[in-house]
PDB file of N, CA, C and O in Angstrom, chain B, residues numbered from 101:
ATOM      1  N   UNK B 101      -4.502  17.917  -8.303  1.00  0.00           N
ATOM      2  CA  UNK B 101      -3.534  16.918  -7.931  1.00  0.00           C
ATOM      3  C   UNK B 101      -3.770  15.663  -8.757  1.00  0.00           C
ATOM      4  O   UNK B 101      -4.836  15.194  -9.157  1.00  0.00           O
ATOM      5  N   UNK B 102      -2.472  15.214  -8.925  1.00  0.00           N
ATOM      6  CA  UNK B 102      -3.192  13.733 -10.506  1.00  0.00           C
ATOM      7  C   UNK B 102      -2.193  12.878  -9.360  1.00  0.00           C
ATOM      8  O   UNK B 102      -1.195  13.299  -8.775  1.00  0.00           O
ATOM      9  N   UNK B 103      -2.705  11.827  -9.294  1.00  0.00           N
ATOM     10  CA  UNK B 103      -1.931  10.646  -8.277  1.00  0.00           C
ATOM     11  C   UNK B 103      -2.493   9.353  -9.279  1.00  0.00           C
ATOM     12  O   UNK B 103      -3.373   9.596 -10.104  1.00  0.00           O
ATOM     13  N   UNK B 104      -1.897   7.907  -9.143  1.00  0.00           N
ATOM     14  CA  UNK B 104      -2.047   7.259 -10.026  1.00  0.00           C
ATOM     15  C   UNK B 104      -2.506   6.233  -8.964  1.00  0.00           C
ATOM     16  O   UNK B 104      -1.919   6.189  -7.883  1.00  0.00           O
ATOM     17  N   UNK B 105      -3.738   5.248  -9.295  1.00  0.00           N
ATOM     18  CA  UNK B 105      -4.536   4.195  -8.234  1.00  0.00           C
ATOM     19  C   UNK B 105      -4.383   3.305  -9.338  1.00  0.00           C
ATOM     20  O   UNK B 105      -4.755   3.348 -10.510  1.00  0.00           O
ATOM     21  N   UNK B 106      -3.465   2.137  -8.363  1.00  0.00           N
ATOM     22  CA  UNK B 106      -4.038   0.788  -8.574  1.00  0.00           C
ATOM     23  C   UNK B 106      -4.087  -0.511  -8.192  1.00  0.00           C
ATOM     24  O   UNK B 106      -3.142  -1.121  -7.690  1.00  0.00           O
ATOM     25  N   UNK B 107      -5.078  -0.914  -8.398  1.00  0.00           N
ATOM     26  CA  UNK B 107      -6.275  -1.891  -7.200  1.00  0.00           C
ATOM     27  C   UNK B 107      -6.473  -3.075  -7.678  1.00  0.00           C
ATOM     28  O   UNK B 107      -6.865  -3.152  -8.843  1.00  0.00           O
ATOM     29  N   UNK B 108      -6.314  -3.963  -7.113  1.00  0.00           N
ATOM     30  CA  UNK B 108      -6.254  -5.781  -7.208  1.00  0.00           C
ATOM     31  C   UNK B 108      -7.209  -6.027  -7.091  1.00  0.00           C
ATOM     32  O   UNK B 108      -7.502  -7.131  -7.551  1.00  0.00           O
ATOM     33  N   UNK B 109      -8.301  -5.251  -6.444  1.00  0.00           N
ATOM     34  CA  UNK B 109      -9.612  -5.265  -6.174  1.00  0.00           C
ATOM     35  C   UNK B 109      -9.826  -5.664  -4.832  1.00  0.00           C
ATOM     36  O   UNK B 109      -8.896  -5.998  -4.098  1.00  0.00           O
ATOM     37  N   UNK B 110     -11.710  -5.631  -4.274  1.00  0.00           N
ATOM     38  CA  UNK B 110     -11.984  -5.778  -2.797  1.00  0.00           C
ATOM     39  C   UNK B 110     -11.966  -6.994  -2.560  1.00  0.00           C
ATOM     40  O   UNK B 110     -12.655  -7.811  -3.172  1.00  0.00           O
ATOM     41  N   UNK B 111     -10.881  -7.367  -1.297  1.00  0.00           N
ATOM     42  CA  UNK B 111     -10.422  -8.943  -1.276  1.00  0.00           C
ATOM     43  C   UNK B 111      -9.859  -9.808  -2.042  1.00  0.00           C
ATOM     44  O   UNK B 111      -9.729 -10.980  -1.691  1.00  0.00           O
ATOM     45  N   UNK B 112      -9.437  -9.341  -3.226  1.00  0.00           N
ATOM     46  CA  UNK B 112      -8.327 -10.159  -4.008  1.00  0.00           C
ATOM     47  C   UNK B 112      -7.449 -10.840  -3.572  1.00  0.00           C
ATOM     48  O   UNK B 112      -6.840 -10.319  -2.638  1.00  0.00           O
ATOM     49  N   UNK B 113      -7.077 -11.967  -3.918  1.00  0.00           N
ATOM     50  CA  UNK B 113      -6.197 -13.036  -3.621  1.00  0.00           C
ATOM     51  C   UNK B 113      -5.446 -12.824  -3.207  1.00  0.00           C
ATOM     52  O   UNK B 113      -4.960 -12.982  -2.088  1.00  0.00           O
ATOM     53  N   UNK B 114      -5.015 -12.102  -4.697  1.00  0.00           N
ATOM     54  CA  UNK B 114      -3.020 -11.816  -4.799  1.00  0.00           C
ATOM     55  C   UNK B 114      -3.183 -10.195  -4.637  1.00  0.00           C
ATOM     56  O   UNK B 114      -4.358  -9.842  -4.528  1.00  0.00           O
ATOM     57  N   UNK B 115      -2.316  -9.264  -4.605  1.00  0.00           N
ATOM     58  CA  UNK B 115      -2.567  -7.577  -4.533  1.00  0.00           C
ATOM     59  C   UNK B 115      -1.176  -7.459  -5.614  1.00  0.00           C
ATOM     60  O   UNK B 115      -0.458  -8.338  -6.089  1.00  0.00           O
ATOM     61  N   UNK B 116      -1.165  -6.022  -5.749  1.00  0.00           N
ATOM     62  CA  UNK B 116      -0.450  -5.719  -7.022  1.00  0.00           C
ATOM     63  C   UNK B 116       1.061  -5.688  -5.970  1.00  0.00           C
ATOM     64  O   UNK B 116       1.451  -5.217  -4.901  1.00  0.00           O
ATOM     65  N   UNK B 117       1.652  -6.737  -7.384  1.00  0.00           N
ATOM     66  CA  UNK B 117       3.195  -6.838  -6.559  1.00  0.00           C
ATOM     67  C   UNK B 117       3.908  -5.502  -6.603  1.00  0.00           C
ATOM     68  O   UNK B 117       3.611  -4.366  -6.973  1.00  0.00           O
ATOM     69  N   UNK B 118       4.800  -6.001  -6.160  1.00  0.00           N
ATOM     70  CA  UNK B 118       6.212  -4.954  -5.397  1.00  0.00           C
ATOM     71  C   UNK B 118       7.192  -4.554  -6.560  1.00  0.00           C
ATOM     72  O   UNK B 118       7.875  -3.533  -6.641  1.00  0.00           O
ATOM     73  N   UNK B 119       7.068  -5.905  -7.695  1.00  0.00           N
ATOM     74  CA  UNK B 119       8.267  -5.495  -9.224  1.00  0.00           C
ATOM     75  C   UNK B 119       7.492  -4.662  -9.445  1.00  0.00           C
ATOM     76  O   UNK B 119       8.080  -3.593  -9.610  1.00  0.00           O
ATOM     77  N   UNK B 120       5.895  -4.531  -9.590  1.00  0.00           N
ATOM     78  CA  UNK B 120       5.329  -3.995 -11.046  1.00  0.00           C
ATOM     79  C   UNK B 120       5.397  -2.283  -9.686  1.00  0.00           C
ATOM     80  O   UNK B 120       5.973  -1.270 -10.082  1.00  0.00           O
ATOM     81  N   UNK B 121       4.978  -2.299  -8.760  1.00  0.00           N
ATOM     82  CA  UNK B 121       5.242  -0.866  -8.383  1.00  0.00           C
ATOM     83  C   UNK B 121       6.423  -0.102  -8.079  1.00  0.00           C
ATOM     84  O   UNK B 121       6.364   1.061  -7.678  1.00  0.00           O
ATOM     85  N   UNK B 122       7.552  -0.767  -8.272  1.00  0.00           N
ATOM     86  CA  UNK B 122       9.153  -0.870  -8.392  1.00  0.00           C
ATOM     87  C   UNK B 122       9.290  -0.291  -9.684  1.00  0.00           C
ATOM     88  O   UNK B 122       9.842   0.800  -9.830  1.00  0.00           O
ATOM     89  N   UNK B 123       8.821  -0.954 -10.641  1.00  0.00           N
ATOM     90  CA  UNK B 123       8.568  -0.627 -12.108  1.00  0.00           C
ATOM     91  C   UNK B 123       7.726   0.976 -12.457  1.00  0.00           C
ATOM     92  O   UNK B 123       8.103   1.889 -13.192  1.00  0.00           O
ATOM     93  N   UNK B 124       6.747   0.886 -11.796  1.00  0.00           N
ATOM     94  CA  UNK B 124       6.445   2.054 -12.227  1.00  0.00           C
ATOM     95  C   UNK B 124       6.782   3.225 -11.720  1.00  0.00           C
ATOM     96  O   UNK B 124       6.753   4.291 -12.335  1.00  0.00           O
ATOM     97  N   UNK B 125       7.281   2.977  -9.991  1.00  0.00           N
ATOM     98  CA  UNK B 125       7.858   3.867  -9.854  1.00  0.00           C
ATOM     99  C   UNK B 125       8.984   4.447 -10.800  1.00  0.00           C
ATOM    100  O   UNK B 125       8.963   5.637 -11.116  1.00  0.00           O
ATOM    101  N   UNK B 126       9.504   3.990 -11.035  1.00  0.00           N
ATOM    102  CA  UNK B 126      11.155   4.648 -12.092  1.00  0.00           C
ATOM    103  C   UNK B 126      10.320   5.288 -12.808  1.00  0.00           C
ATOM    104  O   UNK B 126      10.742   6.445 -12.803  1.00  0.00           O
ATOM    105  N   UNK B 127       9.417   5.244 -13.406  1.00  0.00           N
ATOM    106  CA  UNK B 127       9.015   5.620 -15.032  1.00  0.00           C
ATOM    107  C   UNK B 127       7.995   6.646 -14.672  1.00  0.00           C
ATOM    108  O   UNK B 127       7.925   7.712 -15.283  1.00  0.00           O
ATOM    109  N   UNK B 128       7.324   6.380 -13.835  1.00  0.00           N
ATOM    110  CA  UNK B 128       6.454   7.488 -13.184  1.00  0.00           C
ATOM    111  C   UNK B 128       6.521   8.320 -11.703  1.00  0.00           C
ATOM    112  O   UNK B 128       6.589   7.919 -10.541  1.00  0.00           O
ATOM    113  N   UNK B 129       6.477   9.441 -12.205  1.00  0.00           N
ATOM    114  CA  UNK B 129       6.674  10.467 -10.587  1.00  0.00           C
ATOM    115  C   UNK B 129       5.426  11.079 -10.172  1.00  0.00           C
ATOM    116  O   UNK B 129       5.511  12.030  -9.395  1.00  0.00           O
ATOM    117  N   UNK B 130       3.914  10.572 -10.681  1.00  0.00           N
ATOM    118  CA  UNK B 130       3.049  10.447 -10.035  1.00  0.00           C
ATOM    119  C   UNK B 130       2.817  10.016  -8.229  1.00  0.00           C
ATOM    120  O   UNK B 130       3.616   9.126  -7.938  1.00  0.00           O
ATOM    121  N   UNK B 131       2.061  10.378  -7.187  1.00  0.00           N
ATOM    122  CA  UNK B 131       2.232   9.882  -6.069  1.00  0.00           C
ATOM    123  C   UNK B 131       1.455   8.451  -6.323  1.00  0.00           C
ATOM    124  O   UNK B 131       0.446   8.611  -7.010  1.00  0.00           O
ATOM    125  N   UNK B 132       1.665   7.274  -5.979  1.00  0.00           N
ATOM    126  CA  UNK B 132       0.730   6.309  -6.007  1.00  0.00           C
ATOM    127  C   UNK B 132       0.281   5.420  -5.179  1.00  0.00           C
ATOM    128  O   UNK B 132       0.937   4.928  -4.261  1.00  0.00           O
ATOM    129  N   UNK B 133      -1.129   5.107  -5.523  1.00  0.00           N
ATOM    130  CA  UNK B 133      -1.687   4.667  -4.084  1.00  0.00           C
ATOM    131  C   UNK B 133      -2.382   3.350  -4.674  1.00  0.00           C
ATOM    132  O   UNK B 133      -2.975   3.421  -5.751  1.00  0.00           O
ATOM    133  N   UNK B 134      -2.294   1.982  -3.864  1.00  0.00           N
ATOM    134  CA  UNK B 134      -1.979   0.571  -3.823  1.00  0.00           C
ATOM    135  C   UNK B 134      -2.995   0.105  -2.973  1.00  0.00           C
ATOM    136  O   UNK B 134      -3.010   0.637  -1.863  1.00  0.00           O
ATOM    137  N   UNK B 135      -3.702  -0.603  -3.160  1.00  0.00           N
ATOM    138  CA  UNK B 135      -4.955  -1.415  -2.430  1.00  0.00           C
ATOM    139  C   UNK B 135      -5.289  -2.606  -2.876  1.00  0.00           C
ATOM    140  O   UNK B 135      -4.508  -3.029  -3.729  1.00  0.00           O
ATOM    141  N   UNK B 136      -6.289  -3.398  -2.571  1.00  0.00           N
ATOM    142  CA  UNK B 136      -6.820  -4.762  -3.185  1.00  0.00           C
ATOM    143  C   UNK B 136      -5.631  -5.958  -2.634  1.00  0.00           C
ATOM    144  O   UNK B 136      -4.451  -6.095  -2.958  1.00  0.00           O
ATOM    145  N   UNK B 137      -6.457  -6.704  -1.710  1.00  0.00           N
ATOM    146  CA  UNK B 137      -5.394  -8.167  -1.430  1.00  0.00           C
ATOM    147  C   UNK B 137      -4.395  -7.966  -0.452  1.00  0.00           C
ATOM    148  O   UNK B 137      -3.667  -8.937  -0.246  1.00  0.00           O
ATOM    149  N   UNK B 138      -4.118  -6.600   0.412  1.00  0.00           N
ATOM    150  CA  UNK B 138      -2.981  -6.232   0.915  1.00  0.00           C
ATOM    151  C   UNK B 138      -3.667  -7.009   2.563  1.00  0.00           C
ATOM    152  O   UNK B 138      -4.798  -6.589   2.807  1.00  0.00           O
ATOM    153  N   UNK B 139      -3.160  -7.938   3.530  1.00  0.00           N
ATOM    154  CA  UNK B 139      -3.841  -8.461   4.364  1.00  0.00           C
ATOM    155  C   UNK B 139      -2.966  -8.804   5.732  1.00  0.00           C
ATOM    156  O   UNK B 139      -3.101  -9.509   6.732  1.00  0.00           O
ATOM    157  N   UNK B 140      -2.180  -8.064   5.288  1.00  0.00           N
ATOM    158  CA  UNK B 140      -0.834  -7.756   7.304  1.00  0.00           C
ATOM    159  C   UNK B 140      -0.131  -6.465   6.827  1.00  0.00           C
ATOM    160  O   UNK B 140       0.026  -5.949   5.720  1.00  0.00           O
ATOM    161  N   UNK B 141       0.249  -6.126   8.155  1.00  0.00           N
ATOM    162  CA  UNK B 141       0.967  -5.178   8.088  1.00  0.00           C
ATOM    163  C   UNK B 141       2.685  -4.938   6.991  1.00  0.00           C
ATOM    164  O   UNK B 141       3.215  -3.917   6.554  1.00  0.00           O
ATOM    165  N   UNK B 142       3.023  -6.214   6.910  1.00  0.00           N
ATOM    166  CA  UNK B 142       4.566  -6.115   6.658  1.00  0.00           C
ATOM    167  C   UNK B 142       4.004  -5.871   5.265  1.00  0.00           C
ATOM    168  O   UNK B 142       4.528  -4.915   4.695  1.00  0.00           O
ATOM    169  N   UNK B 143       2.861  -6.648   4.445  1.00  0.00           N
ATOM    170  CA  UNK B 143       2.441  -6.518   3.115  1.00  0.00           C
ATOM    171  C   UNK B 143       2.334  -5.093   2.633  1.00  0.00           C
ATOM    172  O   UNK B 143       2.445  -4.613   1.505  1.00  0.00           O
ATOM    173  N   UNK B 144       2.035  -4.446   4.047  1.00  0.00           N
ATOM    174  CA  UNK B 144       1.884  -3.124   3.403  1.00  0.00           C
ATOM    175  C   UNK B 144       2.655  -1.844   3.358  1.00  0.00           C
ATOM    176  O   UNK B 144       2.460  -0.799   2.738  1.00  0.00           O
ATOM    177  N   UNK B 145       3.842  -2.330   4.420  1.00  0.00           N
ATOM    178  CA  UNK B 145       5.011  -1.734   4.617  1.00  0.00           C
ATOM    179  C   UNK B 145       5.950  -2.209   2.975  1.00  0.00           C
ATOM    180  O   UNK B 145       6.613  -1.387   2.342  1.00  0.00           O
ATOM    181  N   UNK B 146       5.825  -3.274   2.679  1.00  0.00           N
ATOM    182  CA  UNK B 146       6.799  -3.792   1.349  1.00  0.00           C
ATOM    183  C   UNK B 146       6.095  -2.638   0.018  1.00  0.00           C
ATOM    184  O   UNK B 146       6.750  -2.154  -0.905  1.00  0.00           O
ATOM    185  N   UNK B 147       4.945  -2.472   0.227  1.00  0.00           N
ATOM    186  CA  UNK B 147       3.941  -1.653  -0.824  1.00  0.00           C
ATOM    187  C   UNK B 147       4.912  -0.700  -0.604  1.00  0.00           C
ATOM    188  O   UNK B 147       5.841  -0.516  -1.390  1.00  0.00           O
ATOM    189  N   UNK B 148       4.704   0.090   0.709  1.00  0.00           N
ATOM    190  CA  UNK B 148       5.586   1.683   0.492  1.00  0.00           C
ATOM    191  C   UNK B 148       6.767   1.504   0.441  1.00  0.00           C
ATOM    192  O   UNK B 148       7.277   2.401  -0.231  1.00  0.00           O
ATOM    193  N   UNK B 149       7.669   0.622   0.897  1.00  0.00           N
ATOM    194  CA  UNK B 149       9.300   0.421   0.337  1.00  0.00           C
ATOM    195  C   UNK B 149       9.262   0.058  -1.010  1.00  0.00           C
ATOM    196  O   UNK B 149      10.342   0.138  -1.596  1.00  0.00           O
ATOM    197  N   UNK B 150       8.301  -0.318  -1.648  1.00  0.00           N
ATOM    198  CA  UNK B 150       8.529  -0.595  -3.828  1.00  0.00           C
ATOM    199  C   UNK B 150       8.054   0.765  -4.071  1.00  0.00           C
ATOM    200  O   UNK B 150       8.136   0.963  -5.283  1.00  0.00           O
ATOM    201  N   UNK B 151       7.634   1.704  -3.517  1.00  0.00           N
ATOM    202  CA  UNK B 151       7.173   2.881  -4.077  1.00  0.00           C
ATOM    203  C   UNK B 151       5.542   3.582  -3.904  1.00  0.00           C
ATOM    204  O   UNK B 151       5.039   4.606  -4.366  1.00  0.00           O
ATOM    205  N   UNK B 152       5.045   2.542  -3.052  1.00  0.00           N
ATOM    206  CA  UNK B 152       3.756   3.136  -2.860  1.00  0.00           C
ATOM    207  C   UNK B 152       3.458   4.410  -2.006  1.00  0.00           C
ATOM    208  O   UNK B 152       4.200   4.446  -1.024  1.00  0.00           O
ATOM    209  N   UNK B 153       2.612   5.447  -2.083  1.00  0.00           N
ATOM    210  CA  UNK B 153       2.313   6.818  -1.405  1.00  0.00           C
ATOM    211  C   UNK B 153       1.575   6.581  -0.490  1.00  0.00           C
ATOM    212  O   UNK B 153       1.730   7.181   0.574  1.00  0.00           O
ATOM    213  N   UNK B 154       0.584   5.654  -0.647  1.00  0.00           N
ATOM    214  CA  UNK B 154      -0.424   5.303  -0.246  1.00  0.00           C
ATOM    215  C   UNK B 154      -1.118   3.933  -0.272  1.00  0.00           C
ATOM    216  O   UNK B 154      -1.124   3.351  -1.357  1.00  0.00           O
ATOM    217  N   UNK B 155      -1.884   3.160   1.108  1.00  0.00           N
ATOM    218  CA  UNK B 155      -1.664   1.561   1.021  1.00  0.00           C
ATOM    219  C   UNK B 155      -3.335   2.023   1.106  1.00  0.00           C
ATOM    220  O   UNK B 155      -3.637   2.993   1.801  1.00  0.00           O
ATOM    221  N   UNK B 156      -4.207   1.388   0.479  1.00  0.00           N
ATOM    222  CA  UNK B 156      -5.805   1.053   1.139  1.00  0.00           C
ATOM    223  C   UNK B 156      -6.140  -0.190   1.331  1.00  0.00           C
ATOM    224  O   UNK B 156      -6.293  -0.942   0.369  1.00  0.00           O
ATOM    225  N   UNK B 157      -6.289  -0.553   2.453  1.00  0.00           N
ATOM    226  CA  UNK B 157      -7.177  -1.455   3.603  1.00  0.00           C
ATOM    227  C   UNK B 157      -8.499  -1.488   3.563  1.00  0.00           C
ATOM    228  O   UNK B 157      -9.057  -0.395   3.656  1.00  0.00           O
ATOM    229  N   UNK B 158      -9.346  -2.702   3.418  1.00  0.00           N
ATOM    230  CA  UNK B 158     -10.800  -2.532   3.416  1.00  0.00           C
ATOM    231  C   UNK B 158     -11.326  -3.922   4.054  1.00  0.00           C
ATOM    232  O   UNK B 158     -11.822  -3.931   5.181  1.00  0.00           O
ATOM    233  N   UNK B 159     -11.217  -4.876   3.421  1.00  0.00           N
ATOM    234  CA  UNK B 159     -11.417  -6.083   4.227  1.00  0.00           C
ATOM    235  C   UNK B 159     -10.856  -7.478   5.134  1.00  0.00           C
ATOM    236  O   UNK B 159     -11.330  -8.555   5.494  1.00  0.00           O
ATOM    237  N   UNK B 160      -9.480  -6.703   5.262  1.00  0.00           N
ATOM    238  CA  UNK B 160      -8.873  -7.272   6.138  1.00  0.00           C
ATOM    239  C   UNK B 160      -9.295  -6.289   7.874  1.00  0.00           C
ATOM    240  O   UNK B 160      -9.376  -6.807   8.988  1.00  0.00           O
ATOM    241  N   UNK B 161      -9.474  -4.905   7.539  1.00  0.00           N
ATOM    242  CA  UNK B 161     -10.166  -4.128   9.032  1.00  0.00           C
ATOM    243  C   UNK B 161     -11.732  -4.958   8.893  1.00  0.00           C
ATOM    244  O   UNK B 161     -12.106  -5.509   9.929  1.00  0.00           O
ATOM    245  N   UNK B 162     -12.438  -5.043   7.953  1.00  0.00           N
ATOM    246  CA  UNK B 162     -14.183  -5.233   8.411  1.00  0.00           C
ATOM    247  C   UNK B 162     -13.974  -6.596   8.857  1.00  0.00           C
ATOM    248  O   UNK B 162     -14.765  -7.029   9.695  1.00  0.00           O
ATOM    249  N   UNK B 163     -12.813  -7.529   8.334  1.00  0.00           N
ATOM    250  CA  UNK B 163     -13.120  -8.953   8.912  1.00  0.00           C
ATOM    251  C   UNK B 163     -12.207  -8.909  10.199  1.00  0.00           C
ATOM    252  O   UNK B 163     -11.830 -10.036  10.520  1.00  0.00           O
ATOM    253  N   UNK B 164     -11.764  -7.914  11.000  1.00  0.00           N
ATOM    254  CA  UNK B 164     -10.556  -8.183  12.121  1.00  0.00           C
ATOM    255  C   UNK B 164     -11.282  -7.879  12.993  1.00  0.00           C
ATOM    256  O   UNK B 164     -11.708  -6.724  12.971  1.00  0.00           O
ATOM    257  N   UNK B 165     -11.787  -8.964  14.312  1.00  0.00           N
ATOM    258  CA  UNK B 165     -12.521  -8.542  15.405  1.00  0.00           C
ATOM    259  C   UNK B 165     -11.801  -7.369  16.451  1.00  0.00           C
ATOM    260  O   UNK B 165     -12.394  -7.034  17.477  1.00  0.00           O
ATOM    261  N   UNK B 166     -10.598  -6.842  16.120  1.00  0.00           N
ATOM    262  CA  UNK B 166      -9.973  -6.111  17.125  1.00  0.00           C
ATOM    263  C   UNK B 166      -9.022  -4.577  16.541  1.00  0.00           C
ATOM    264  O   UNK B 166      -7.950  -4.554  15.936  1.00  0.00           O
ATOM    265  N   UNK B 167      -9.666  -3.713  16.879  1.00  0.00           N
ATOM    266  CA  UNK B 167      -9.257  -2.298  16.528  1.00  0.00           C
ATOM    267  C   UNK B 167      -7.918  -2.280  16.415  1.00  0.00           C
ATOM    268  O   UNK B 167      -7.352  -1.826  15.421  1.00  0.00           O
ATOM    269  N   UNK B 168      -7.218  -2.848  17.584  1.00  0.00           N
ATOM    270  CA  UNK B 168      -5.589  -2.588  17.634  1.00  0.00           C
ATOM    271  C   UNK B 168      -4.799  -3.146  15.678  1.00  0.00           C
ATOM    272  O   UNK B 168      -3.760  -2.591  15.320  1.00  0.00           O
ATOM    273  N   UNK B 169      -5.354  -3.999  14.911  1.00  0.00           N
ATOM    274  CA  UNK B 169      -5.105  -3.958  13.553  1.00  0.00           C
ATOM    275  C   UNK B 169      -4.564  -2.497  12.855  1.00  0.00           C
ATOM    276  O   UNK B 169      -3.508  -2.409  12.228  1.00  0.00           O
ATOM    277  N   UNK B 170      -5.505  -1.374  13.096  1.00  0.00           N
ATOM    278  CA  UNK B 170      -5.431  -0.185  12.189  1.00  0.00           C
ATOM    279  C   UNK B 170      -4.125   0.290  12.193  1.00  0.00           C
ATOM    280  O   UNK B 170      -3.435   0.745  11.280  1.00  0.00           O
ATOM    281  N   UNK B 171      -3.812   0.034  13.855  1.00  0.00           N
ATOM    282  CA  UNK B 171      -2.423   0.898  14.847  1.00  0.00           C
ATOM    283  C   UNK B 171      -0.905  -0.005  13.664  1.00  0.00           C
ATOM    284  O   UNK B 171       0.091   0.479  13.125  1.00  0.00           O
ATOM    285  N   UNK B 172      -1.319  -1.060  13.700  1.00  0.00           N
ATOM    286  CA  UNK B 172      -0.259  -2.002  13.364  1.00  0.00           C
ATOM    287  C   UNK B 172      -0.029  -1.590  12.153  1.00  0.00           C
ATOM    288  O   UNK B 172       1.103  -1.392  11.712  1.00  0.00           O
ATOM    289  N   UNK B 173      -1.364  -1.384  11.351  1.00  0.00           N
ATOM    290  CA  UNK B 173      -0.978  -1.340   9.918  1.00  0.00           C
ATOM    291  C   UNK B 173      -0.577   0.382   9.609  1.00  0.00           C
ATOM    292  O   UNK B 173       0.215   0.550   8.682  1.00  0.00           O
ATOM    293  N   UNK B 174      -0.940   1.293  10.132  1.00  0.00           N
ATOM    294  CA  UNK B 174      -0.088   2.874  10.496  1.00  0.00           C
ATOM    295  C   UNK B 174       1.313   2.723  11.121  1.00  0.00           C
ATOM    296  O   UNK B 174       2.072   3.687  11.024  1.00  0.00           O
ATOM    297  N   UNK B 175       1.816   1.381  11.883  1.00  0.00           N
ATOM    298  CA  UNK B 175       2.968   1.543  12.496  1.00  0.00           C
ATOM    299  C   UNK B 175       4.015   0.723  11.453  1.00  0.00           C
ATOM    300  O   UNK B 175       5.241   0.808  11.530  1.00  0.00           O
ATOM    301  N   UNK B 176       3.252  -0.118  10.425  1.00  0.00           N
ATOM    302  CA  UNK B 176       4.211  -0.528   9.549  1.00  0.00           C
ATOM    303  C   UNK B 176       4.424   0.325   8.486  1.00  0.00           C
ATOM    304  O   UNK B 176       5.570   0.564   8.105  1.00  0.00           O
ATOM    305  N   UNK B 177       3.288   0.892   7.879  1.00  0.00           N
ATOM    306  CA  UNK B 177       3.512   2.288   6.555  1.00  0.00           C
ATOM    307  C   UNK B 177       4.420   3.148   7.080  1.00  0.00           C
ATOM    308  O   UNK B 177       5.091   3.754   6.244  1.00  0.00           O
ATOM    309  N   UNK B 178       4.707   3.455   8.603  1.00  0.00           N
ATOM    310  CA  UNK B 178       4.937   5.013   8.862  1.00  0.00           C
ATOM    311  C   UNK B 178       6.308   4.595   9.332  1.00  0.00           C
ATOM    312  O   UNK B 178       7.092   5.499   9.621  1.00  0.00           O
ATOM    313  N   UNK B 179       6.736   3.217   9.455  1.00  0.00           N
ATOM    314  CA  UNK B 179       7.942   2.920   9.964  1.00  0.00           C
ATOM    315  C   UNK B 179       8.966   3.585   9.232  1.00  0.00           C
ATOM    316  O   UNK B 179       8.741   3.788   8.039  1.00  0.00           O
ATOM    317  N   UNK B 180      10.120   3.988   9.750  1.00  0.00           N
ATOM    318  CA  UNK B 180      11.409   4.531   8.975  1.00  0.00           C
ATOM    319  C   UNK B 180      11.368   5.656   7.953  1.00  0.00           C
ATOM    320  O   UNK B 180      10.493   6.522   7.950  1.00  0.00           O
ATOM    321  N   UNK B 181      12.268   5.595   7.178  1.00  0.00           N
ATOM    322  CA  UNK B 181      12.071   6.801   6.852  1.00  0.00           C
ATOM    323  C   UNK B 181      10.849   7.099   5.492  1.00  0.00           C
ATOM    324  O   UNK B 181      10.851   6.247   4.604  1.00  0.00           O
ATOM    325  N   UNK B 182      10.154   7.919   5.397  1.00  0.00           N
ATOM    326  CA  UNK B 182       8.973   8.093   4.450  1.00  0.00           C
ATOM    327  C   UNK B 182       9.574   8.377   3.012  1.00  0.00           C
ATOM    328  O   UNK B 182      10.456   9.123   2.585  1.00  0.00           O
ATOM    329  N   UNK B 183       8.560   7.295   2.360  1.00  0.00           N
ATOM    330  CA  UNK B 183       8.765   7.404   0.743  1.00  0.00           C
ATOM    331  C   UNK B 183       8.411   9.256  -0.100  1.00  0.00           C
ATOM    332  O   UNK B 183       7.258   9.688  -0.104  1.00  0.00           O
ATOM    333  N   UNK B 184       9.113   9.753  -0.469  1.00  0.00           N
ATOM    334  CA  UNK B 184       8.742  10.972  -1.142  1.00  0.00           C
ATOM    335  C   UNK B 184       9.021  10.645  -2.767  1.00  0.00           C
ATOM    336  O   UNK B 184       9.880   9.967  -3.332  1.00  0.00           O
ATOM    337  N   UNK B 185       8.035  11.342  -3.189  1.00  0.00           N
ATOM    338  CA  UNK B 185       7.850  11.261  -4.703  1.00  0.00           C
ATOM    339  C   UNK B 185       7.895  12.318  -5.261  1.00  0.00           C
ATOM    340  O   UNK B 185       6.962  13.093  -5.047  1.00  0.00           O
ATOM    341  N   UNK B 186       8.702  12.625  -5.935  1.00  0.00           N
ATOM    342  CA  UNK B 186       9.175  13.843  -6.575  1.00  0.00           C
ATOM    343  C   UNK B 186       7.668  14.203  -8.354  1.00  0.00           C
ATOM    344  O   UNK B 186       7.531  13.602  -9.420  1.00  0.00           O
ATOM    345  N   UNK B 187       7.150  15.055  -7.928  1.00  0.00           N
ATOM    346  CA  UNK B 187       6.285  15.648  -9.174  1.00  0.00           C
ATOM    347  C   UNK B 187       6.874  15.900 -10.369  1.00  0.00           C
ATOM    348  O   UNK B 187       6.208  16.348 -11.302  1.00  0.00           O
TER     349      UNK B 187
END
């Protein structure tokens, strides 16, 4: 399986915008998966509406004193209808 990662890095400021994965979606039919800087839920719902497959979360869960976070950020990716990426 070849999927394409790319990462703003752990805790980055800014996370990789929405043009440039808008952008690559058209040009690439790789599945792709988006992390670094992503820090609420809607941020990561906008990731999979520009084309993302996949959102990774890392230090916005280790710094959130309260589990119910994970639910929020699964209930914004999984909202409506799911992004499919054609191989």
């Amino acid at each position: 399986m070849k999927l394409l990662y790319l990462d703003a890095g752990s805790g980055a400021r800014d996370s990789v915008s929405e043009d440039m994965l808008r952008t690559i979606a058209q040009r690439c039919k790789l599945p792709m998966i988006v992390g670094g800087g992503i820090r609420t839920p809607e941020e990561a719902r906008k990731k999979v509406e520009a084309g993302a497959s996949f959102v990774v979360t890392g230090t916005v869960i280790e710094e959130n004193n309260h589990h119910s976070i994970i639910k929020e950020f699964a209930q914004a990716v999984h909202a409506g209808p799911a992004v499919q990426r054609k191989s």
